[in-house]
Biotite code that builds the C-alpha atoms (Angstrom):
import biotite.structure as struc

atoms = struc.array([
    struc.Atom([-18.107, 50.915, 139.688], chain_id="A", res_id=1, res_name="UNK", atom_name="CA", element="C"),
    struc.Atom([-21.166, 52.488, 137.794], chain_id="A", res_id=2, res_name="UNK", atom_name="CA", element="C"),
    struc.Atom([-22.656, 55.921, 139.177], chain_id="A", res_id=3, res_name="UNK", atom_name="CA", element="C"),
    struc.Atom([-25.660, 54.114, 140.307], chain_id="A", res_id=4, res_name="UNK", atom_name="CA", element="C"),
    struc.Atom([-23.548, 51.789, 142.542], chain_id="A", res_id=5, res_name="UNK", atom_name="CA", element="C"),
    struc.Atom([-21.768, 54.801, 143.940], chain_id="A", res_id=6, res_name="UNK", atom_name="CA", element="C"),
    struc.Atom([-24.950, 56.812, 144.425], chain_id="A", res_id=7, res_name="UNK", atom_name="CA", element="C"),
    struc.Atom([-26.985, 54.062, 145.750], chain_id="A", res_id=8, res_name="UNK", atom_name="CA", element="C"),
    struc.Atom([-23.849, 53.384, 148.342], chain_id="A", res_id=9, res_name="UNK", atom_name="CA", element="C"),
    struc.Atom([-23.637, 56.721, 149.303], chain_id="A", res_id=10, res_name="UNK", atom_name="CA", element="C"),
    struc.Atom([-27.316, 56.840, 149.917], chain_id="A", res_id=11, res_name="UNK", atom_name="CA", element="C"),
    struc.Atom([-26.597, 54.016, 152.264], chain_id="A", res_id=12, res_name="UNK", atom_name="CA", element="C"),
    struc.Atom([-23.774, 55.226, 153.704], chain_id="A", res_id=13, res_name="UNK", atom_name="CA", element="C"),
    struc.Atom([-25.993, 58.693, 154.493], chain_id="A", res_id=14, res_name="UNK", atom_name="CA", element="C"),
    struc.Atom([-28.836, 56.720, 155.792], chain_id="A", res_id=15, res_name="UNK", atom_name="CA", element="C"),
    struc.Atom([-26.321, 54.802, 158.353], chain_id="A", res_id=16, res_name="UNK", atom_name="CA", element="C"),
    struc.Atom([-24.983, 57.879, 159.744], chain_id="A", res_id=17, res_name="UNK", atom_name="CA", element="C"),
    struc.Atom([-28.721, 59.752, 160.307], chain_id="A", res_id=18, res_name="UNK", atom_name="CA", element="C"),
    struc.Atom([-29.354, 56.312, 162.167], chain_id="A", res_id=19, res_name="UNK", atom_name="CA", element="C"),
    struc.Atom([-26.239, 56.270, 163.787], chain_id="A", res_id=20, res_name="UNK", atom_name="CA", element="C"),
    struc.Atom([-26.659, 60.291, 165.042], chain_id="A", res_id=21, res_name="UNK", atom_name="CA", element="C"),
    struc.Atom([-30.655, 59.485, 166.297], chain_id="A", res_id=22, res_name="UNK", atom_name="CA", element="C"),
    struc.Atom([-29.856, 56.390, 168.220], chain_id="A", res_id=23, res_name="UNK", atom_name="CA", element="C"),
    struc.Atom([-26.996, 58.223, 170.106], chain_id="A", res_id=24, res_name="UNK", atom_name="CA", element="C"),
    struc.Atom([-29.786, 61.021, 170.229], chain_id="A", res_id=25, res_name="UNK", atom_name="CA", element="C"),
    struc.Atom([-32.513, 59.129, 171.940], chain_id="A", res_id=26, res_name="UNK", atom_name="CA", element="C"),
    struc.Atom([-29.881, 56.827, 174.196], chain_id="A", res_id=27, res_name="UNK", atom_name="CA", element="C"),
    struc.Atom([-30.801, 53.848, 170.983], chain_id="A", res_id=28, res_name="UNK", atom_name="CA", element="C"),
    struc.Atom([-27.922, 51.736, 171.222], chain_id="A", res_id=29, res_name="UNK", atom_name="CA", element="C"),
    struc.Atom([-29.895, 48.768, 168.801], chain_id="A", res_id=30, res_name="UNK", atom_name="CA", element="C"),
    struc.Atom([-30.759, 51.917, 167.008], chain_id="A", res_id=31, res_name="UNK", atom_name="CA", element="C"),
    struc.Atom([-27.187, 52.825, 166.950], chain_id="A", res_id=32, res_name="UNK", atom_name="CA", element="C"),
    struc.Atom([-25.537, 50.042, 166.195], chain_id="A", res_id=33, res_name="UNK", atom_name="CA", element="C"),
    struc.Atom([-27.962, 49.525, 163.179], chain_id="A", res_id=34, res_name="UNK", atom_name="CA", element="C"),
    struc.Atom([-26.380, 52.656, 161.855], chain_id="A", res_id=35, res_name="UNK", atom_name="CA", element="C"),
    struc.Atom([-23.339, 51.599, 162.342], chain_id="A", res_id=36, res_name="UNK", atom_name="CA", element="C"),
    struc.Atom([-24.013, 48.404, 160.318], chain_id="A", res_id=37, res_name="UNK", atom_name="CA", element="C"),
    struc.Atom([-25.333, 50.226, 157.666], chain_id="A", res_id=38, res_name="UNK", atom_name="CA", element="C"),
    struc.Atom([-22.164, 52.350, 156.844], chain_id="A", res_id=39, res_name="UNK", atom_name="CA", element="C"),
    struc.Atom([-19.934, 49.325, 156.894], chain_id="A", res_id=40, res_name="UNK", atom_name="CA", element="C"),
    struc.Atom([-22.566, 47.268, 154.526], chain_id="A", res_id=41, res_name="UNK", atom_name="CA", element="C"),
    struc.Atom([-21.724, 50.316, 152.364], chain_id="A", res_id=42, res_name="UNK", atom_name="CA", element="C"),
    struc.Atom([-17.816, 50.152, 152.944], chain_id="A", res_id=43, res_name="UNK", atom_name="CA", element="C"),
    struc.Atom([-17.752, 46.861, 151.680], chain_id="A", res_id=44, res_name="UNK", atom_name="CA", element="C"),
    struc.Atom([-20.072, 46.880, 148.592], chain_id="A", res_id=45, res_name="UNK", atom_name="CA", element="C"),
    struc.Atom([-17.807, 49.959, 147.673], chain_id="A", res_id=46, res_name="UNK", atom_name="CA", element="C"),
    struc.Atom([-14.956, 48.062, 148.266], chain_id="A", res_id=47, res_name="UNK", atom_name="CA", element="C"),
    struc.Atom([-15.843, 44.942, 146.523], chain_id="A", res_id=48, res_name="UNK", atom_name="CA", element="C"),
    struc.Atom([-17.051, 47.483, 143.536], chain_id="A", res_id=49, res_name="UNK", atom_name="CA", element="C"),
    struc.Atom([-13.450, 48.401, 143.417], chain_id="A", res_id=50, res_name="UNK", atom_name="CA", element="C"),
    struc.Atom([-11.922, 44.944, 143.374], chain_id="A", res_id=51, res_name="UNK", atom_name="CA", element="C"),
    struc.Atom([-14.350, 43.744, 140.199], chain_id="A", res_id=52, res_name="UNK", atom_name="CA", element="C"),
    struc.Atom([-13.298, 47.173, 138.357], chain_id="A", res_id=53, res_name="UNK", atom_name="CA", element="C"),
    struc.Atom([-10.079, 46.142, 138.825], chain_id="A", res_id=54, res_name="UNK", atom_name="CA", element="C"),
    struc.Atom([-10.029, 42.424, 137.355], chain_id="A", res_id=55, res_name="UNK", atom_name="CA", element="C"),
    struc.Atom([-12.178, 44.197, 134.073], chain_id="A", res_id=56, res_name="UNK", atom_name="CA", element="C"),
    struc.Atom([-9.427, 46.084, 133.048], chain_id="A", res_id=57, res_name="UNK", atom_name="CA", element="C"),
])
């Protein structure tokens, strides 16, 4: 996994969680759920990131 794939997850992860925290905030629960979505888009990519390092070596 290059840095930029782990930075740019992280970013998304991050992004997903301030989403998350304002939907529960203003009683969002589209807004909420969107965060949510976010952070497990992130999960995966990082996941799948990890599954292509480890058919290159």
């Amino acid at each position: 996994m290059g840095l930029d794939d782990k930075i740019q997850n992280a970013a998304e992860k991050a992004g997903g969680k301030a989403k998350e925290a304002a939907g529960k905030a203003t009683d969002n629960e589209r807004l909420e759920a969107e965060g949510k979505a976010d952070q497990t888009k992130a999960d995966l990519k990082g996941a799948g990131e990890k599954v292509k390092d480890a058919f290159k070596e």
